[in-house]
Legacy VTK file of the C-alpha trace (Angstrom):
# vtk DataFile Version 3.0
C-alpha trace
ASCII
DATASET POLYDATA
POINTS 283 float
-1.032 47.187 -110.138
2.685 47.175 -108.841
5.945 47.692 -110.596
9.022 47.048 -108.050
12.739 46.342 -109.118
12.377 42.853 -108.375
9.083 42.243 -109.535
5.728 43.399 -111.786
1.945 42.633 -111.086
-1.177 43.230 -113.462
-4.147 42.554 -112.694
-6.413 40.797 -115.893
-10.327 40.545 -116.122
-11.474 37.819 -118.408
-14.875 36.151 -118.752
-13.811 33.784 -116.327
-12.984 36.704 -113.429
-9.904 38.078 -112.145
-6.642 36.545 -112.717
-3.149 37.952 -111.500
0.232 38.103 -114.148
3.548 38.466 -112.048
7.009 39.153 -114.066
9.840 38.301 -112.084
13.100 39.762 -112.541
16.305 37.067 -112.319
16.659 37.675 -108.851
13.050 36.185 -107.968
12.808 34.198 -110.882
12.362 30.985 -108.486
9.019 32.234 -107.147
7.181 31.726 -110.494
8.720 27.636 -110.114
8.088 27.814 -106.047
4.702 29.074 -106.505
3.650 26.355 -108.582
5.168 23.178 -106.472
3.840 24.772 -104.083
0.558 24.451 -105.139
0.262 21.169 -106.734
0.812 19.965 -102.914
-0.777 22.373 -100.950
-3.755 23.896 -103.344
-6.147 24.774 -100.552
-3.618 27.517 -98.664
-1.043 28.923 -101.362
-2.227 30.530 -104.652
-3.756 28.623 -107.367
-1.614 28.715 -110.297
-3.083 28.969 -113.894
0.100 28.512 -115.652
4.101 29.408 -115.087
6.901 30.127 -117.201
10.011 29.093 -114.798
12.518 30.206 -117.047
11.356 34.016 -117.234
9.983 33.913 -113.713
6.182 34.622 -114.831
3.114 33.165 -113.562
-0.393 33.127 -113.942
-2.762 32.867 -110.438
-6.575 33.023 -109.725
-7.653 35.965 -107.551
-7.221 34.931 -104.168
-10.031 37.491 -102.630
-8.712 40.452 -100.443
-6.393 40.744 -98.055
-6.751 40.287 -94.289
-4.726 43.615 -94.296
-7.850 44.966 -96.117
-9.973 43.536 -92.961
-7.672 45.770 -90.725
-5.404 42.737 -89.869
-8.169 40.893 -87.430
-5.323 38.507 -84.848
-7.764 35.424 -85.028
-7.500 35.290 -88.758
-3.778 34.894 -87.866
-4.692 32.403 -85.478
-6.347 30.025 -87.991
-3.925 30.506 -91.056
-0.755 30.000 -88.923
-1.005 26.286 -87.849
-2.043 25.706 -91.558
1.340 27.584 -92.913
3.382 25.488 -90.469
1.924 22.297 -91.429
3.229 23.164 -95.306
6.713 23.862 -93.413
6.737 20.506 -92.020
5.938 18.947 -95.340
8.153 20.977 -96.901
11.390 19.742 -95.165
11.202 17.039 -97.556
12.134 19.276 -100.606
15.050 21.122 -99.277
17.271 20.057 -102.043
14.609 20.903 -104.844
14.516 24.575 -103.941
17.637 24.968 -103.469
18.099 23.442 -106.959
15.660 25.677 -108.544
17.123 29.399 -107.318
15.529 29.746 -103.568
17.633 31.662 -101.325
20.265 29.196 -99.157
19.766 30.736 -95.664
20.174 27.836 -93.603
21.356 28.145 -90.219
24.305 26.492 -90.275
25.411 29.113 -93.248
24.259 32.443 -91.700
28.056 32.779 -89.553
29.540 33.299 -93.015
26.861 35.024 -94.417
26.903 37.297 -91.677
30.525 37.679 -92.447
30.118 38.858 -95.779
27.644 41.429 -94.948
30.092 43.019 -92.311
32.528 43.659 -95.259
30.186 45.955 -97.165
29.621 49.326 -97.078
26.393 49.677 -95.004
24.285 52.889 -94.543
24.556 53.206 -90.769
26.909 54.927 -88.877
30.658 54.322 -87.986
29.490 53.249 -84.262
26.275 50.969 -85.701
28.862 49.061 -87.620
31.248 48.762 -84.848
28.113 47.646 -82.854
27.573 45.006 -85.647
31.697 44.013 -85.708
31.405 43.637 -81.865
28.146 41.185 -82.220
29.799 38.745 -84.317
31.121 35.956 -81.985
28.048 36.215 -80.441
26.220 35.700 -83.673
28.184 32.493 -84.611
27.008 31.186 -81.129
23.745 32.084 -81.119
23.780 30.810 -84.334
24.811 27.223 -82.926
22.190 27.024 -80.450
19.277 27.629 -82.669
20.666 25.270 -85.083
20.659 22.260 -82.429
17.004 22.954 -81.329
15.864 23.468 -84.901
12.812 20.700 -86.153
14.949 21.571 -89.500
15.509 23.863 -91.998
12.513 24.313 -94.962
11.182 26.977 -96.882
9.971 30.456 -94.947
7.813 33.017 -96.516
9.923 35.916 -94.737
7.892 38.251 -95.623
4.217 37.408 -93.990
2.503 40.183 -93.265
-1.120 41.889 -93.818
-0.724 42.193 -97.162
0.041 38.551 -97.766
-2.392 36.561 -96.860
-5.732 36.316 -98.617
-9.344 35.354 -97.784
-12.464 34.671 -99.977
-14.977 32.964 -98.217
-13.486 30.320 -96.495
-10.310 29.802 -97.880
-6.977 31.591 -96.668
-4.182 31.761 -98.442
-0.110 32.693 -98.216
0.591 34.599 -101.656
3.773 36.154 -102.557
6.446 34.083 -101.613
8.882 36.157 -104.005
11.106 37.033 -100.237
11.114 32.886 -99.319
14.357 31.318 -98.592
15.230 27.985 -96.890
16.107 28.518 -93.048
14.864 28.109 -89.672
10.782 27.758 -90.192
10.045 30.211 -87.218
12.102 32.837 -88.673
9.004 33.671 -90.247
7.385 35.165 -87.885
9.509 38.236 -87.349
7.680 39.752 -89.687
4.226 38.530 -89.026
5.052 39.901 -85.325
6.514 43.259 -86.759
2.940 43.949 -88.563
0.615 42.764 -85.631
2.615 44.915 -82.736
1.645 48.373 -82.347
5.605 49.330 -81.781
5.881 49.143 -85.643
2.227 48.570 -87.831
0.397 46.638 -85.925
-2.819 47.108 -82.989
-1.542 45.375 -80.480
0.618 46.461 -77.350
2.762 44.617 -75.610
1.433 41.857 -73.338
-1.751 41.797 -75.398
-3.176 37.956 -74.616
-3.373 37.777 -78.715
0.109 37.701 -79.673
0.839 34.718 -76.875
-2.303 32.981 -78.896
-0.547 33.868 -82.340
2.498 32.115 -81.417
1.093 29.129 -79.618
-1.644 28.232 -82.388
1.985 28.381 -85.242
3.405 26.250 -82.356
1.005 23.715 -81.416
1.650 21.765 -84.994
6.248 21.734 -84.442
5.044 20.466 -80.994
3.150 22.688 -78.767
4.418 24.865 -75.677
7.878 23.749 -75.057
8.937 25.155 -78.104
8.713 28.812 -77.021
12.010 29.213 -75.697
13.645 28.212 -79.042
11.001 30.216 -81.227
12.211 33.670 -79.235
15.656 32.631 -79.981
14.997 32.016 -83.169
13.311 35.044 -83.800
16.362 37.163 -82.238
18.256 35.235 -85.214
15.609 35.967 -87.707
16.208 39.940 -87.468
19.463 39.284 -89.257
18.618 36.548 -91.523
16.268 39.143 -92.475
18.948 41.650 -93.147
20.787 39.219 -94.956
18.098 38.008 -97.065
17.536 41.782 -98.883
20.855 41.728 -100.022
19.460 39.869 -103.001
17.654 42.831 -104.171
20.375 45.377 -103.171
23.288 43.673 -104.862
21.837 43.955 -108.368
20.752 47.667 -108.946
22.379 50.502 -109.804
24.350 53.067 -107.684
21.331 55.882 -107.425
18.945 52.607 -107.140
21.128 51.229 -104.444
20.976 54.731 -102.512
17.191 54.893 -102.946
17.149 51.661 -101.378
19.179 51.921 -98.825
16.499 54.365 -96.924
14.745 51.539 -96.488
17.725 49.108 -95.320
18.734 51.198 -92.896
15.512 50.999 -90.963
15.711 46.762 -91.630
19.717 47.292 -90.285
18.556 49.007 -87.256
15.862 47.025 -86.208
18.445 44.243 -86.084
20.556 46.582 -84.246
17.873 46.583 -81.376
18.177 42.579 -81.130
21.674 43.134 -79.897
21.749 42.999 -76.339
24.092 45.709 -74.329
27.760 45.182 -73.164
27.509 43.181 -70.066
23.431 42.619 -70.061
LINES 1 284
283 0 1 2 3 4 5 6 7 8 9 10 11 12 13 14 15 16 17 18 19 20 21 22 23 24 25 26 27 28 29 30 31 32 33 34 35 36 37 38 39 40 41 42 43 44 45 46 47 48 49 50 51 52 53 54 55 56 57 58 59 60 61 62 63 64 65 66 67 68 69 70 71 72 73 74 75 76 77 78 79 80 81 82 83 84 85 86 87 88 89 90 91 92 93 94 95 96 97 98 99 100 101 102 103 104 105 106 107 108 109 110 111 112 113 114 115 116 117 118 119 120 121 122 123 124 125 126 127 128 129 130 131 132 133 134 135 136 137 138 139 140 141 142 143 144 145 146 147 148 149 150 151 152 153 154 155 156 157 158 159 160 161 162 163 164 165 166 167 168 169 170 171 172 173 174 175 176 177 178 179 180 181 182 183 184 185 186 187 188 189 190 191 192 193 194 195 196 197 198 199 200 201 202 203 204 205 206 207 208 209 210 211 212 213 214 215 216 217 218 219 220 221 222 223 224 225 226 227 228 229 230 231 232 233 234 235 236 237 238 239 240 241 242 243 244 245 246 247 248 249 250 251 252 253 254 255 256 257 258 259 260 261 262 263 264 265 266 267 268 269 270 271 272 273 274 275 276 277 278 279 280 281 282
């Protein structure tokens, strides 16, 4: 169904129905191990595993349905899924140190100042004056960096990469698939994305202002503590455009030269919408 450099997916009839066979490759080899903790302790909203092979980063799921992408991405399906997905956050806090253990990508707050470090030090497909944008945003960064930390209900796993396409519905039951792009970091980080396919500025249906997106936030909210929060979760979301940026690094770093500058099409768009987080001289 899908071959990618990090990752392959066949679908399998058998008598029983549909399952789905994902091959990892080393770089999101964890998600095969993820997946299935995952699941033992939240089986009604994450994929239900058949079997796993952690050491070759395979695993075995049920069909989970269609995706609400499929349903042309209705907002209160978002609504209802959201609270749910934040409620495995907070659980999650708890098993920081196992993921981290077992190969999930360390993007913790407190790291991303020399994270972002390291990315300013390699050769980046934007231009000369992006970078020197980027160079320029860097004390900044480490600050803004601070104050999310210090308002942060604490670092746990995040999808980053929650869109249309990865949530599922049959029947009743919704559920987050694909966590092959988690890390550990700041749990509202994942809604960059979520926000990035529901706005119609990039894939989504809804403009600016609509009374949905408000809703969207506020029902992911409601379980870290309600209103009070949304100050912190649009900092943390100005933050998230880079931890994004950093985050694909894992699948750049490995592939070849002519892979790399297929790629890179690709990055530069991620790059640049990061770009646009960074406010003007003086503003």
């Amino acid at each position: 169904m899908r071959v990618r450099p990090w990752a392959s997916v066949v679908q399998v009839p058998t008598a029983d129905g549909v399952v789905w066979f994902k091959a990892c490759q080393p770089q999101q080899a964890f998600e095969a191990r993820l997946t299935a903790e995952l699941s033992k302790r939240w089986p009604d909203r994450v994929a239900d595993v058949v079997g796993v092979e952690p050491v070759r980063g395979w695993m075995l799921t049920r069909d989970a349905g269609r995706s609400i992408g499929s349903l042309g991405n209705p907002p209160e399906l978002w609504a209802r899924i959201l609270p749910r997905y934040a409620e495995l956050q907070m659980g999650e806090r708890a098993f920081v140190d196992d993921h981290l253990a077992h190969g999930v990508l360390d993007l913790r707050v407190a790291g991303l100042p020399a994270r972002y470090a390291d990315l300013l030090r390699r050769e980046l497909p934007l231009t000369a004056d992006e970078v020197a944008v980027l160079h320029g945003f860097e004390p900044r960064f480490g600050e803004l960096c601070g104050e999310v930390d210090a308002e942060s209900p604490g670092d746990t796993i995040q999808h980053d990469d929650l869109h249309v396409n990865g949530v599922w519905i049959k029947g009743d039951e919704m559920r987050v698939m694909d966590w092959g792009d988690a890390s550990i970091g700041h749990p509202f980080f994942s809604l960059y994305v979520t926000f990035r396919f529901l706005e119609m500025e990039e894939y989504g249906n809804l403009a600016p202002g609509n009374p949905w997106l408000a809703r969207i936030r506020d029902a992911y909210l409601e379980p870290w503590g309600g209103a009070a929060l949304v100050p912190a979760f649009e900092r943390a979301l100005r933050l998230a455009a880079f931890a994004h940026v950093i985050a694909w690094l894992r699948h750049r770093d490995p592939m070849s030269p002519a892979a790399q500058a297929d790629f890179d099409v690709e990055y530069a768009v991620v790059l640049r919408r990061a770009l646009k987080r960074i406010p003007e001289p003086g503003s």
